[in-house]
ROVOVEX-844268 format. One record per residue (C-alpha): residue in one letter; x, y, z. Coordinates in Angstrom, 1 decimal. Layout:
N
<atom a; <X; Y; Z>> ...
END
This chain:
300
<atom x; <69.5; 66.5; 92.7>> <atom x; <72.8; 65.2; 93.5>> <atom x; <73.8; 65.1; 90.3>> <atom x; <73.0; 68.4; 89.5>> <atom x; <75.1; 69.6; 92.9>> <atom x; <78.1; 67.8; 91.6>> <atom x; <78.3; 69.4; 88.3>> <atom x; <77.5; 72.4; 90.4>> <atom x; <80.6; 71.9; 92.2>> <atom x; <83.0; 70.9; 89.3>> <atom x; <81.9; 74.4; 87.5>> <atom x; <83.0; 76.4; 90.2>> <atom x; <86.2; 74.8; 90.5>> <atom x; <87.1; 75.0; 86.7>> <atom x; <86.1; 78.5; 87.0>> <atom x; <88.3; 78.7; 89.6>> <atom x; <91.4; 77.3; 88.2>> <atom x; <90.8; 79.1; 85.3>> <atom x; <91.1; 82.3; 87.4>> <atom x; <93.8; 81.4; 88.8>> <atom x; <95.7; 80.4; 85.7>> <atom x; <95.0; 83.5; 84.1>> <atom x; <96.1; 85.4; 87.3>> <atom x; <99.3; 83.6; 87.0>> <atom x; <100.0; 84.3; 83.5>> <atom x; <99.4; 87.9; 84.1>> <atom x; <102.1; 88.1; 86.7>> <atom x; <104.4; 86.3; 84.9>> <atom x; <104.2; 88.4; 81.6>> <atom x; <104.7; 91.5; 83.5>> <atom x; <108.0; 89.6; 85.0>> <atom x; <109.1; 88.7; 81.3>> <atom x; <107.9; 92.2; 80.4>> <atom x; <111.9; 93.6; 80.6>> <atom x; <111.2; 96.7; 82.6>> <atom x; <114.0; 98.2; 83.9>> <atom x; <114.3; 99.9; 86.5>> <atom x; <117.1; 103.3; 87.0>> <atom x; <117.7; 105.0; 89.7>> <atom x; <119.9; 108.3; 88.7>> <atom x; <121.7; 110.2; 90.9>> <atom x; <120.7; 113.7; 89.8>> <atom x; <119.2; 115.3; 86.8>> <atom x; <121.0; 118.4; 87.6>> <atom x; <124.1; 117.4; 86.0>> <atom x; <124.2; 117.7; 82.3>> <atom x; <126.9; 114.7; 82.4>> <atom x; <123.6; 112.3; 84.0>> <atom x; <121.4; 114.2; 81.6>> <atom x; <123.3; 112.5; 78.3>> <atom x; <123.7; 109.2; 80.3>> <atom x; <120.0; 109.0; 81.1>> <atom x; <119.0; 110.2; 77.0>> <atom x; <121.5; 107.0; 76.3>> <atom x; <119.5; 104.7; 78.7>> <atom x; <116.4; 106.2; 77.0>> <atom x; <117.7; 105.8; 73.6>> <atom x; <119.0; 102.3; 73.9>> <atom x; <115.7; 100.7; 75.6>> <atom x; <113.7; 102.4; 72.7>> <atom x; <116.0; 100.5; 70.2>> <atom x; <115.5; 97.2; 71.7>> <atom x; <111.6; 97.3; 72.9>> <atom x; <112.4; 97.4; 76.9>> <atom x; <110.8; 99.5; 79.0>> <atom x; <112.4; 101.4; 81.6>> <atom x; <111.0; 103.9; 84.8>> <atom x; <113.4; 106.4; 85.6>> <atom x; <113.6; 107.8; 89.1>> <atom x; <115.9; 111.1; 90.2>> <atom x; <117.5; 110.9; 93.4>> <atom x; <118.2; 114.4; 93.5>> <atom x; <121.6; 114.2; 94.9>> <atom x; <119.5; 112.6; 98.3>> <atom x; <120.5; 109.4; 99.2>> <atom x; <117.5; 109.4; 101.4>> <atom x; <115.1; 109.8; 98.3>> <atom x; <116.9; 107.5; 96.4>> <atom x; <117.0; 104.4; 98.9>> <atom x; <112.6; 105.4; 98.6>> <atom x; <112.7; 105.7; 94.8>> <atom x; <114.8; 102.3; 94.7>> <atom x; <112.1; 100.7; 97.4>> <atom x; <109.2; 102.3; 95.2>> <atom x; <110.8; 100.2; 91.7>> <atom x; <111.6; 97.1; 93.4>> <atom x; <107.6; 97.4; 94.4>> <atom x; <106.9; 98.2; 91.3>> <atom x; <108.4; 94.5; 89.9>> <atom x; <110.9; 95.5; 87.7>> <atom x; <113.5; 92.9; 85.7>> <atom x; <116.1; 94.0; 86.3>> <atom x; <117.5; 97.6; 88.6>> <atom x; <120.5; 100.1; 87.7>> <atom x; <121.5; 102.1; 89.8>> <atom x; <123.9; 105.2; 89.2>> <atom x; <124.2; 106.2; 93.0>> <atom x; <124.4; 108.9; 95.1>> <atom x; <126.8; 107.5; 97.6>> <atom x; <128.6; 104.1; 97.5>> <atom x; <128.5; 103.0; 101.1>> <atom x; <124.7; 104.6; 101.4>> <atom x; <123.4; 102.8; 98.5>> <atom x; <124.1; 99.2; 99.7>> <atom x; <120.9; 98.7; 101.7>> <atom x; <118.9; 99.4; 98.5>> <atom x; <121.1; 96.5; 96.6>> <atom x; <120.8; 94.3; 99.3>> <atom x; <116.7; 94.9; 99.3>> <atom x; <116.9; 94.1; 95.6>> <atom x; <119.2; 90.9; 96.1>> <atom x; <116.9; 89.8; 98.5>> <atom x; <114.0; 89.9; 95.7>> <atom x; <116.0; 88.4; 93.0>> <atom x; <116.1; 91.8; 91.1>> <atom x; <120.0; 91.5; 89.4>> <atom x; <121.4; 95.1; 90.0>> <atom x; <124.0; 97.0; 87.6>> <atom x; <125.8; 99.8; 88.9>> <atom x; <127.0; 102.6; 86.6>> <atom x; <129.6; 105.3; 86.9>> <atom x; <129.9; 105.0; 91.0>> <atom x; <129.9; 101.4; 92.7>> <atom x; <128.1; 100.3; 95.9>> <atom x; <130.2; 99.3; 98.7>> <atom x; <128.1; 96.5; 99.8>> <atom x; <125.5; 93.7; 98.4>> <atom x; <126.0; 91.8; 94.9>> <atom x; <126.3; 93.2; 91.6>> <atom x; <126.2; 91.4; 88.7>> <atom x; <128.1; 94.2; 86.7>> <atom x; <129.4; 97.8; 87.4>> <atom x; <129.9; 100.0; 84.0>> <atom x; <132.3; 102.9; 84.7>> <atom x; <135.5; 104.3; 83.7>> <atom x; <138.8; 103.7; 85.1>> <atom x; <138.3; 106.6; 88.0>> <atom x; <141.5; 106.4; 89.4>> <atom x; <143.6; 106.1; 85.8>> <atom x; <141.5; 108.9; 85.8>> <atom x; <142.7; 111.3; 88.2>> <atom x; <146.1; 110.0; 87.4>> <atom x; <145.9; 111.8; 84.2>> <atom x; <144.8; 115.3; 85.1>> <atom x; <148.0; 115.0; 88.0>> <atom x; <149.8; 114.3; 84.9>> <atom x; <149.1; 116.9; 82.3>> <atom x; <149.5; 119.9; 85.3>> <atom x; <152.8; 118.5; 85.8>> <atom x; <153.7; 118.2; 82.1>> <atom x; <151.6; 121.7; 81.5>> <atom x; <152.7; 124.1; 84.6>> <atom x; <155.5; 122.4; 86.0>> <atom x; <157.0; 119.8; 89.2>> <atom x; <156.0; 121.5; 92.3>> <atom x; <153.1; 123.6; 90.7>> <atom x; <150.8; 124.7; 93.7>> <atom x; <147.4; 123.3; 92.8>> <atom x; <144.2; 122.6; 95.0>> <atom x; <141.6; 119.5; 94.7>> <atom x; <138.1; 120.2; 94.8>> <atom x; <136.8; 117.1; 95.4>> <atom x; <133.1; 115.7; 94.7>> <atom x; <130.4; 114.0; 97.3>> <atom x; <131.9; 112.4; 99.9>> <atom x; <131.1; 109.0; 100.5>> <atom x; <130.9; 108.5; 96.3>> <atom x; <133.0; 106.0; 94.8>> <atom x; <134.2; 108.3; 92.2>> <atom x; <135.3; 111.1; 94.5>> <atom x; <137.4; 108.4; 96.4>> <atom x; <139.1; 107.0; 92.9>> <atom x; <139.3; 110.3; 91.1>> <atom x; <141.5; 111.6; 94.4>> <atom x; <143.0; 108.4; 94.6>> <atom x; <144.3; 108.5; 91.2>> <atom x; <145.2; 112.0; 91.3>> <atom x; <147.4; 112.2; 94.9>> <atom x; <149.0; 108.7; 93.1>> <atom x; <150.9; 111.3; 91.1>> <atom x; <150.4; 114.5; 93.0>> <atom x; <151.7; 113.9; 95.9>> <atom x; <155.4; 113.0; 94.0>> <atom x; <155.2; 115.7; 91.5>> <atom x; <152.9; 118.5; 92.8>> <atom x; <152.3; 120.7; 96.1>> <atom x; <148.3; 120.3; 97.0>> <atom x; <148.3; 123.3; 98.9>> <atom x; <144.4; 122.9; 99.7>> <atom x; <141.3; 120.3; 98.8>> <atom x; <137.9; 120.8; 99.7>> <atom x; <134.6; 119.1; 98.9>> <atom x; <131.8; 120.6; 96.6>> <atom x; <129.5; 118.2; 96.3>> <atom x; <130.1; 118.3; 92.3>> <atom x; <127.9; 120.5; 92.2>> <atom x; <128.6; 123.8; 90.1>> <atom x; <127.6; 127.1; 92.6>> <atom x; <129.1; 125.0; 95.5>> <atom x; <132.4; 124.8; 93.0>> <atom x; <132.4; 128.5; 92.9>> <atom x; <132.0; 129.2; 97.1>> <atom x; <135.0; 127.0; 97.3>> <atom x; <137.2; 127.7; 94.5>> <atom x; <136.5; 131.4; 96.1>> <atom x; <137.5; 131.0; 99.0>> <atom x; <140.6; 128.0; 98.4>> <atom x; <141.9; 131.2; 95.5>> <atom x; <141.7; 133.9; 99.2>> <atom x; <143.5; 131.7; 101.5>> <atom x; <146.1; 130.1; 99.2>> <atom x; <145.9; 133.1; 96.2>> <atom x; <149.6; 131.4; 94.8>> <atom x; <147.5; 128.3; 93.5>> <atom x; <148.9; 128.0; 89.8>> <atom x; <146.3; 124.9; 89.0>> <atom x; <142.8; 123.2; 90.1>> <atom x; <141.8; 119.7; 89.6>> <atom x; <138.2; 119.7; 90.2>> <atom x; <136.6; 116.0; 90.4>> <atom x; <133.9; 117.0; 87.8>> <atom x; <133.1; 119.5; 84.9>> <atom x; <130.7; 121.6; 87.1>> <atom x; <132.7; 122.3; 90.1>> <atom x; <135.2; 122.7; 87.3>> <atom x; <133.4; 125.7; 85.6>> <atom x; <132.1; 127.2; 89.3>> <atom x; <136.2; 127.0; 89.6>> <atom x; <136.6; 129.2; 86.0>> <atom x; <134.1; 131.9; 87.9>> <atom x; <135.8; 132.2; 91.0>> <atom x; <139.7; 132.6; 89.3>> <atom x; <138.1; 135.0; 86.8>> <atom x; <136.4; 137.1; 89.5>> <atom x; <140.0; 137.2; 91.5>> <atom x; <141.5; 138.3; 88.1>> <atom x; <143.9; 135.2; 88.2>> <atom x; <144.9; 133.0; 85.5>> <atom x; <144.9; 129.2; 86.3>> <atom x; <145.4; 126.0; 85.0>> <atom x; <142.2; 124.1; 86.0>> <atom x; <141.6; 120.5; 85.1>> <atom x; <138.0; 119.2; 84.8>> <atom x; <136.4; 115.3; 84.5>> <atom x; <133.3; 114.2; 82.6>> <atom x; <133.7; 116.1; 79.3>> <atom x; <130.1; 117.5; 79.3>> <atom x; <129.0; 120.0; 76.6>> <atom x; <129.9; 123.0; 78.9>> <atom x; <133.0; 121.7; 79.6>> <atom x; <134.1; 121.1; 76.1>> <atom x; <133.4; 125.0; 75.0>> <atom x; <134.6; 126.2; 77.9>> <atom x; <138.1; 124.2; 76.8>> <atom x; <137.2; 125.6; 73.2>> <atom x; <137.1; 128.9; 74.0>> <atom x; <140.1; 128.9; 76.4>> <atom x; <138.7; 128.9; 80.0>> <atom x; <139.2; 125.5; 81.0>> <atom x; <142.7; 124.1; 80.4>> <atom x; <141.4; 121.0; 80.0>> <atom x; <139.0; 117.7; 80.9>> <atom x; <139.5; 114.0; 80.9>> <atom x; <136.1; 112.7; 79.2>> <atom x; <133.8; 109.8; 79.8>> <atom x; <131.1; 108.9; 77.4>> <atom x; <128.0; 109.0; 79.6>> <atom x; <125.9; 108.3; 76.5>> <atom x; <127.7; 105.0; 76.0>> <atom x; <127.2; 104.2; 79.9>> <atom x; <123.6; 104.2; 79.6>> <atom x; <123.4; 102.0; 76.2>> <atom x; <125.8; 99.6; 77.7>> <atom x; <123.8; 99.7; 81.3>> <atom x; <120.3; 98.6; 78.9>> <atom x; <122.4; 96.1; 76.8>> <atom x; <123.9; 94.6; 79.5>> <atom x; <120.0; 94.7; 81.8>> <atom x; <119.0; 92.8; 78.1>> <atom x; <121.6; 90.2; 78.3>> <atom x; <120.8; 90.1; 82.4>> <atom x; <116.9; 89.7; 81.6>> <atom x; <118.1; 86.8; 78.6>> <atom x; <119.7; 84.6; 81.5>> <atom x; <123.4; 85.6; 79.5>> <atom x; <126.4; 85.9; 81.5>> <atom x; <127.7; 89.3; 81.6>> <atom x; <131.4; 90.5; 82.6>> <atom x; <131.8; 91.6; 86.4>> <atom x; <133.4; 95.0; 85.5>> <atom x; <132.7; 97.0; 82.1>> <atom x; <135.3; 99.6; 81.2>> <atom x; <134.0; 102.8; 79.5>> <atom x; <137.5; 104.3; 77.6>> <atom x; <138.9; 108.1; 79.1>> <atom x; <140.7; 110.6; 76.9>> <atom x; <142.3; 113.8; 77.9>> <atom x; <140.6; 117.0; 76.4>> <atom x; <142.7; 119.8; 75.6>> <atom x; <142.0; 123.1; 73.3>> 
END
């Protein structure tokens, strides 16, 4: 009888143990899985549209899955979507955010799991990253300054309508562009509009009423860029307005004559770099700190 308790005992426990080992497997094949986790900042911006088709795209190509979550311009929403995928167990987390200094609670949450983060197009202001993809913002603005100085002249009145406050790329694209403006141009007026493309319109609108000798806009992105195109042709004024992003919009609106110009990023190639460098973070490979994405002016 005490026999047969024995090898009673020793069955359960193998059963056990094989439970458990099976349990453990589980959880670490979902870990070596390769999800990928990406937090955009708004699917209401054709420019984060393309750049979320290139994550798509690029994760296809190399067998990765990745959950995509829209922040909806909230920073609110995004620090729960971010919460909700680091839950969720993924690899590895990119995050295009909504604002910089807003955004550093969710990378500190995911450093203090272990999930590597990658930041694309706008930085965070705290917590570690192991790589931000972007475009040289600030060389950025630099060259919009420069082609209204070179196009309508030294001491051309021109306005800034500037994008989300708090976002790294509002900060870089202004910084760039008062770098030269504020030598070679007269910035009559700057206002935020969220770079968003109706809130570009209200304050191109009312910036063209109170300031109606404004000879040029830089606008920090395509949208508020075309909202700006409304509001000049609705005053029946011709101006020289500069966009950023080079979205499809902006591109035929520069085609056709409406926008002067744009300096375009390649969104597309922002996402596939954000997967291959997630691949390379997933592989245990070193990846560079800061990723360039080139700029080029657009011009009819």
């Amino acid at each position: 009888m005490k026999k047969l308790l024995l090898l009673l005992a020793m069955a359960i426990m193998v059963i056990g143990l094989v439970a458990g080992c099976g349990k453990s497997a589980d959880n670490g094949g979902d870990k070596k899985s390769g999800t990928i986790g990406f937090s955009v900042s708004t699917l209401n911006n054709p420019f984060f549209v393309t750049m979320k088709e290139g994550v798509e795209a690029q994760a296809k190509a190399l067998g990765l899955k990745v959950k995509i979550v829209d922040a909806q311009n909230d920073p609110a929403k995004q620090a729960n979507d971010i919460s909700d995928l680091l839950e969720s167990g993924v690899s590895v987390l990119i995050i295009n955010p909504v604002d910089s200094a807003a955004i550093s609670t969710s990378v500190e949450a995911a450093n203090a799991k272990n999930i590597p983060v990658i930041t694309v197009d706008r930085s965070a202001d705290k917590g570690k990253v192991v790589a931000h993809i972007a475009s040289d913002n600030v060389k950025g603005g630099e060259m919009a300054a420069q082609l209204i100085v070179d196009k309508v002249g030294k001491g051309a009145k021109v306005a800034e309508i500037e994008g989300i406050p708090g976002a790294s790329a509002t900060r870089e694209r202004g910084q760039g562009f008062h770098n030269v403006a504020d030598k070679d141009l007269t910035v009559v007026a700057k206002q935020s509009a969220d770079f968003d493309r109706t809130k570009g319109l209200n304050v191109a609108t009312n910036i063209l009423q109170a300031n109606p000798d404004v000879q040029a806009i830089f606008a920090h992105n395509d949208e508020m860029a075309l909202g700006a195109i409304q509001a000049a042709k609705s005053a029946g004024k011709t101006i020289f307005i500069v966009g950023f992003d080079g979205t499809a919009d902006a591109d035929k609106a520069v085609k056709d004559g409406t926008l002067a110009a744009t300096i375009a990023q390649q969104p597309d190639q922002m996402g596939k770099i954000a997967i291959d460098t997630a691949q390379k973070v997933i592989k245990g490979e070193a990846v560079e700190a800061k990723i360039p994405v080139d700029l080029k002016v657009v011009t009819k």
